[in-house]
N, C-alpha and C positions, 0 to 999 in steps of 0.2 A: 703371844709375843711375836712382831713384827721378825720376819728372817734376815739375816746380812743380807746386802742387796750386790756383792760381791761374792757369791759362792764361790768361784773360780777362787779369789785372792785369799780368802778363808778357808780353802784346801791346801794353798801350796801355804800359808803361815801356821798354819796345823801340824802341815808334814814336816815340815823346818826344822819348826817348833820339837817334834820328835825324833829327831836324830842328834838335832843338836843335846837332847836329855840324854840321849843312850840308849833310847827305846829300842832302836833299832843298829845294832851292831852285829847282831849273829845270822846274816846272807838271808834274814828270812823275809817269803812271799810276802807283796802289800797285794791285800785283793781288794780291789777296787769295790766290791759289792760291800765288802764288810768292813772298808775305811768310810766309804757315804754313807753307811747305818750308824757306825759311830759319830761322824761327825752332822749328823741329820742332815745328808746332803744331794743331792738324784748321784746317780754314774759318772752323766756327763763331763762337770765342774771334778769331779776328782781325778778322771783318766786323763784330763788337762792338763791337771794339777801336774799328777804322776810323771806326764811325759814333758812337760816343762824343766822339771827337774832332773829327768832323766838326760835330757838333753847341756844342763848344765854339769852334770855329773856327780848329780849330789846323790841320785840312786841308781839301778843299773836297770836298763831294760833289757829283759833277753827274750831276743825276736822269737814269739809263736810259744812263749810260757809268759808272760806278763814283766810286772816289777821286782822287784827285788832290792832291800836292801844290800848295803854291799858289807861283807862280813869281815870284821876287824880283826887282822892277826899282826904276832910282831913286824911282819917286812913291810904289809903296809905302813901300819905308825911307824916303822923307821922313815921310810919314803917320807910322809907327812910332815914329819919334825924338821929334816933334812930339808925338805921345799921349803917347811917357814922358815928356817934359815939360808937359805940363799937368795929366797925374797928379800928379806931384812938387810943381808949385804949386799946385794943390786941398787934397793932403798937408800942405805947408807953411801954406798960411794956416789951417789947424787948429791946426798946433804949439806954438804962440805963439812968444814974442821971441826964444827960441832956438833955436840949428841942434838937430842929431839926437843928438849927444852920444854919437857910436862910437868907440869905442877902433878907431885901429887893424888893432889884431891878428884885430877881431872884423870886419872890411871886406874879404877879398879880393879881391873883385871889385866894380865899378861895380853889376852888379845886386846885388849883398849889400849896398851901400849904401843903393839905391834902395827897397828892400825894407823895410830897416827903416826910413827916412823915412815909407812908404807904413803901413807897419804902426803906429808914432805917430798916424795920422790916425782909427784906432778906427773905419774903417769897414769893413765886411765886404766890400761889395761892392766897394770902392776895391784892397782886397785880393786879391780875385779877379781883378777885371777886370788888374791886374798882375802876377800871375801866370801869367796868361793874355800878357800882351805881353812878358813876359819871356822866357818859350818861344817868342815867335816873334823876339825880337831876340838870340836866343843866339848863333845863327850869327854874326849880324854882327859880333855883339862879338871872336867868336873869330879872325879878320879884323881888327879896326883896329887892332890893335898891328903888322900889316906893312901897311900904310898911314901910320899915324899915327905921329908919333914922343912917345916918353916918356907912353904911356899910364899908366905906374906913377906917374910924378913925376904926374901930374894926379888921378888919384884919390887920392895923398897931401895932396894942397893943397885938393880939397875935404872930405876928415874934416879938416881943421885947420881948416875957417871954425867962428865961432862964433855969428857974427848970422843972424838969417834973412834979412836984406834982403841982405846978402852971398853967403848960400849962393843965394840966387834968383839974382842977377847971375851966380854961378858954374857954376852950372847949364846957365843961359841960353848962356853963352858954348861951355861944354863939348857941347850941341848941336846950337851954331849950326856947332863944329866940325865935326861930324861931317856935318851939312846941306850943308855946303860940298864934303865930302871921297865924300858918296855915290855918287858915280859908280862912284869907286876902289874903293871898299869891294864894290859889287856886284861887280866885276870880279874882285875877289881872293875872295866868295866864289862865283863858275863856274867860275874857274881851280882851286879847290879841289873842284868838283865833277865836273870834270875836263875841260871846256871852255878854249880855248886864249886866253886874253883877257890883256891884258895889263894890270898896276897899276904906275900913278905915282903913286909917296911923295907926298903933300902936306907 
């Protein structure tokens, strides 16, 4: 079988790829040797990979020990949450008097909401830097549906606001949830990382 002819770009949507699962939440070494064995790939295209992303801030490099993912505890995901929220209200006081105006069908997920609110804001870099925090709040997300109850029923109710001063207050509320709930949340995502922690539902 013919090799991707992009090894460089098939290391960093590999690595991506696993953090945004949760693979990588607990501060531990990527070693280069044994990410391009698993991914059949030479050194090279992976320590790219590594430091490209490094440099975006999606893993941590520390000088003269290698990569490292960065290891999730609650002050982080509070930080996290807090940022997508004040993204989203930067976002919205662009927008003018009304919310985001998504259908639905076109929302699956709270980041797909997020996203298009963010992207209404017409700024590039508002853009990025969200994209950026969305890859690092992937994990979590994939996590508070067994934590949280009726995470469906609540991103349903906020595509139905239609004011902005309503969608802020819903907002607000949707991550004071989660600010309350982050203990759990980390615990369900080390128990998924294979750590034996226990989670209580909120």
């Amino acid at each position: 079988m013919e090799k991707d002819r992009d090894p460089f770009g098939q290391a960093i949507c590999a690595v991506r790829q696993r953090v945004r699962a949760g693979r990588y939440v607990l501060g531990e070494r990527l070693a280069i040797t044994e990410l391009a064995n698993d991914l059949d790939l030479s050194a090279t295209p992976v320590r790219e990979a590594l430091s490209r992303l490094s440099g975006e801030g999606l893993i941590e490099d520390r000088r003269g020990q290698g990569y490292f993912a960065w290891r999730l505890d609650v002050v982080d995901l509070t930080d996290l949450y807090e940022l997508q929220g004040a993204y989203l209200d930067i976002a919205l006081s662009r927008a003018g008097a009304r919310g985001p105006g998504l259908e639905p069908s076109a929302a699956a997920s709270a980041e797909d909401l997020f996203a298009h609110i963010v992207h209404q804001s017409h700024s590039a870099a508002l853009t990025r830097a969200n994209r950026l925090l969305a890859d690092r709040l992937a994990a979590p997300r994939l996590v508070e549906e067994r934590v949280l109850s009726d995470v469906e029923g609540e991103l349903s109710a906020l595509l139905g606001v239609v004011e902005i001063d309503d969608l802020r207050q819903e907002l607000a509320a949707y991550h004071e949830r989660r600010l309350s709930s982050g203990r759990a949340i980390v615990a369900a995502l080390r128990s998924q990382a294979g750590q034996d922690e226990n989670i209580v539902p909120q």
